[in-house]
C-alpha positions as CSV (number, residue, x, y, z in Angstrom):
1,X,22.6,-210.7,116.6
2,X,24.8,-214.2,116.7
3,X,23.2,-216.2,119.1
4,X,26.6,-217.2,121.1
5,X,26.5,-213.4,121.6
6,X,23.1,-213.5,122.9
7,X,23.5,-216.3,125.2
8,X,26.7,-214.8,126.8
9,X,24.8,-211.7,127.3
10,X,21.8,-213.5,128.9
11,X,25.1,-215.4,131.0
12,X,26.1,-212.5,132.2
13,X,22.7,-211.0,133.0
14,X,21.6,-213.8,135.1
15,X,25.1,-213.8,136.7
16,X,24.4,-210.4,138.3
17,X,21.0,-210.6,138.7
18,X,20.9,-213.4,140.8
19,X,23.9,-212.2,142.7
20,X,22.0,-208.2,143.0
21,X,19.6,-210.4,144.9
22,X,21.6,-211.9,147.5
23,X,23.4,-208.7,147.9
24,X,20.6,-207.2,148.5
25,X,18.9,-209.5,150.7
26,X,22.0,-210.0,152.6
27,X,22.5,-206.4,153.5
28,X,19.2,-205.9,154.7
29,X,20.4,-209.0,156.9
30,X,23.3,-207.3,158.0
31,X,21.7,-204.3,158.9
32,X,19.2,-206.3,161.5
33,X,21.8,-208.8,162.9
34,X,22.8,-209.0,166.3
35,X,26.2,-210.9,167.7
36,X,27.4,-213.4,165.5
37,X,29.1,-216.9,166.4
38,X,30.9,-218.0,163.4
39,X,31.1,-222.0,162.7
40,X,32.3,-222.2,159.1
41,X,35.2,-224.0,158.8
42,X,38.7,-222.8,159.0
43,X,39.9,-224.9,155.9
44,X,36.4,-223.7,154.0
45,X,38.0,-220.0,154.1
46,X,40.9,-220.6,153.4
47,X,39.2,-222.5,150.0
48,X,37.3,-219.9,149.2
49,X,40.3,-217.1,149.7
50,X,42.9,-219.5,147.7
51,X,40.3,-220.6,144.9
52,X,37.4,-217.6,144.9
53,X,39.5,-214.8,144.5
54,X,41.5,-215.6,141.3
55,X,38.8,-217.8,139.6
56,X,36.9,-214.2,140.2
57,X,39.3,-212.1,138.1
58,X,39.2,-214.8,135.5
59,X,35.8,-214.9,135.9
60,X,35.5,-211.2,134.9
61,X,38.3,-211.3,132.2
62,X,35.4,-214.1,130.7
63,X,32.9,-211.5,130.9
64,X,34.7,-209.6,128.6
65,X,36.7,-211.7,126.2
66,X,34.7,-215.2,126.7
67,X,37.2,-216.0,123.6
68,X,40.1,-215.8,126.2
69,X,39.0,-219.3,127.9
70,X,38.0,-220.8,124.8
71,X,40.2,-224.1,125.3
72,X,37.4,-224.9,128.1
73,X,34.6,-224.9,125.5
74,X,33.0,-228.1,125.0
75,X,30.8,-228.8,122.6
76,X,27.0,-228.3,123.5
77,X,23.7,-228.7,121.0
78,X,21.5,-225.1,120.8
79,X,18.7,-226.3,123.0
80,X,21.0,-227.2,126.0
81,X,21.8,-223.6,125.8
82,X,18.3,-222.6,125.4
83,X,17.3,-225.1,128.6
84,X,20.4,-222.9,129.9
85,X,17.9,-219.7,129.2
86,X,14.9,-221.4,130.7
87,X,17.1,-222.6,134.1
88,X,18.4,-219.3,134.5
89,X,15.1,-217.1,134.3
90,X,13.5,-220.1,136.7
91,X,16.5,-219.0,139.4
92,X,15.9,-215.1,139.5
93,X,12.4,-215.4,141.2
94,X,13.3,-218.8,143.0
95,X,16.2,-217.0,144.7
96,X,13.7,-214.1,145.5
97,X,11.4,-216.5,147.2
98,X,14.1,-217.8,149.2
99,X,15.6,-214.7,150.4
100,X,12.3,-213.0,150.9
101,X,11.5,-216.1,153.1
102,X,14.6,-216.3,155.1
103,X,14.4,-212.7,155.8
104,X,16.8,-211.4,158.6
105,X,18.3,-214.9,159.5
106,X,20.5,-214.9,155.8
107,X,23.8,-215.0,156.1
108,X,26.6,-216.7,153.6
109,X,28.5,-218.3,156.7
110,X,27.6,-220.7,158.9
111,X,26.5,-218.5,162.3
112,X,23.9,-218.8,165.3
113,X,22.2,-215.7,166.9
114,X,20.0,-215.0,169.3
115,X,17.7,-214.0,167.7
116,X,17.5,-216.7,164.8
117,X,14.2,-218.2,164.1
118,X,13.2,-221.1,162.3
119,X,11.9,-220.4,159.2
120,X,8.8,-222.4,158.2
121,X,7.0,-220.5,155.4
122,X,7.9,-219.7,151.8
123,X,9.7,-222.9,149.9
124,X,10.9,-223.5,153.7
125,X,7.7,-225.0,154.0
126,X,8.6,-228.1,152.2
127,X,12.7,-227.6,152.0
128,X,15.1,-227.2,154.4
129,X,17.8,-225.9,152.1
130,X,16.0,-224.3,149.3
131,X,18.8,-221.9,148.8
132,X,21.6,-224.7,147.8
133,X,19.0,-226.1,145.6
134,X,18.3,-222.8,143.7
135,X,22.4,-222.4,143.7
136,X,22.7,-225.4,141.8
137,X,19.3,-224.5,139.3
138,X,21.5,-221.2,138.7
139,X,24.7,-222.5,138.2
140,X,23.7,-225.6,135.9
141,X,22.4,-222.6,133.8
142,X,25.4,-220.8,134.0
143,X,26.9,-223.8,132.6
144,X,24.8,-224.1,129.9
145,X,24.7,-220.8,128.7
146,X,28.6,-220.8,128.7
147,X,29.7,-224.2,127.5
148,X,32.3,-224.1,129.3
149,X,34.2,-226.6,131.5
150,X,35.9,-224.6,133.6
151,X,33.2,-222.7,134.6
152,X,31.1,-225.9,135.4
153,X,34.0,-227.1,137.3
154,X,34.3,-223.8,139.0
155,X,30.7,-223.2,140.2
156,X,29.4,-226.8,140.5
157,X,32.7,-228.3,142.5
158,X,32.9,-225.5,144.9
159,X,29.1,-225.2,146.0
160,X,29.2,-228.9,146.1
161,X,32.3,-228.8,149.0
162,X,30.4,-225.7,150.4
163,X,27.5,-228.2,150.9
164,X,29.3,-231.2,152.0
165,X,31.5,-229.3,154.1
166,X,28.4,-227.6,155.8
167,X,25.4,-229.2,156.1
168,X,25.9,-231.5,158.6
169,X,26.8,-228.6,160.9
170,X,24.0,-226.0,159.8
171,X,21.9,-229.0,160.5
172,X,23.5,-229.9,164.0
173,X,23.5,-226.3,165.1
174,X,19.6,-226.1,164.2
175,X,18.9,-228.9,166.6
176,X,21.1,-227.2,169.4
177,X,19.0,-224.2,168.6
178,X,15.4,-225.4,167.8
179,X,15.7,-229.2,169.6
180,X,12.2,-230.8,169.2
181,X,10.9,-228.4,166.7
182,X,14.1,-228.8,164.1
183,X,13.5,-232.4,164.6
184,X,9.9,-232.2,163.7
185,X,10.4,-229.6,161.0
186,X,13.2,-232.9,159.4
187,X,10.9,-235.6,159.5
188,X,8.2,-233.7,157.3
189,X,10.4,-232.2,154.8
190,X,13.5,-233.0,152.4
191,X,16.9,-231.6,152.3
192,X,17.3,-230.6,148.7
193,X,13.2,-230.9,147.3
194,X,9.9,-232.4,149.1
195,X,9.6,-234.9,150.3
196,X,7.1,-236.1,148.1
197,X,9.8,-235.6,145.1
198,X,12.9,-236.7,146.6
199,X,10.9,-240.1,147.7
């Protein structure tokens, strides 16, 4: 087998592997949340509506005919994509983690509920965000595995305005919620990795 042709298999594997698992996750969400008070921004869906949807058929034409987006290759030594491998495998069970730790409270916009709890166990134990962290392990893999610009620019760019856009507020809105406890819960872990790494 040519190894380009393994990788973009393995690319396309981890692809819908990691996103089987937040489908899955966030459906058994779904199925156990109550009312829902949305607070993503308005500009944020309008993004994701204007951007998402036809970077997604591309996205799928690539799946298919990688060949067809070939002006966006850049040039990338084996290993890379083989760190690309390594990253990628890393992100399936991370994601797991996450989503088996955040349980019913998962949701991909920014809400509050009544019944919201603050999640303390799992990587929650030492990260507040552990699921934009394994985002980013997953789509640096993507990126490696592909080679290719315009998927980098793609994945990376528009979880990092999902992040900049949002954190602030899913932080805010956990100190309405939580007060005393959220505050506690900031000072003894880190945003992105623990404290004792991001020191």
């Amino acid at each position: 087998m040519d190894l380009q042709f393994f990788f973009h298999l393995f690319f396309i594997f981890i692809f819908l592997a990691f996103n089987f698992i937040r489908a899955f996750y966030q459906r058994k969400a779904t199925q156990t949340q109550g009312e829902v008070e949305y607070r993503d921004s308005h500009w944020l869906g309008i993004a994701r509506k204007l951007i998402g949807i036809p970077f997604m058929l591309a996205f799928l034409a690539f799946f298919f005919r990688p060949s067809i987006f070939g002006w966006a290759s850049f040039p990338l030594p084996v290993w890379a994509q083989w760190v690309g491998v390594a990253l990628g495998l890393i992100s399936l069970p991370l994601i797991w983690w996450v989503q088996q730790a955040i349980g019913s409270n998962f949701s991909t916009t920014l809400h509050v509920r009544a019944e919201h709890t603050l999640v303390q166990h799992g990587p929650y134990r030492w990260v507040r965000h552990p699921m934009y962290t394994v985002q980013y392990i997953n789509f640096t893999a993507l990126t490696l595995l592909t080679h290719n610009w315009l998927i980098a620019v793609f994945f990376l760019s528009f979880l990092t305005l999902i992040v900049i856009n949002r954190l602030g507020k899913e932080e805010a809105t956990m100190l309405e919620k939580f007060g005393d406890d959220y505050q506690a819960y900031m000072q003894r872990t880190g945003r992105f990795l623990p404290r004792f790494l991001a020191n």
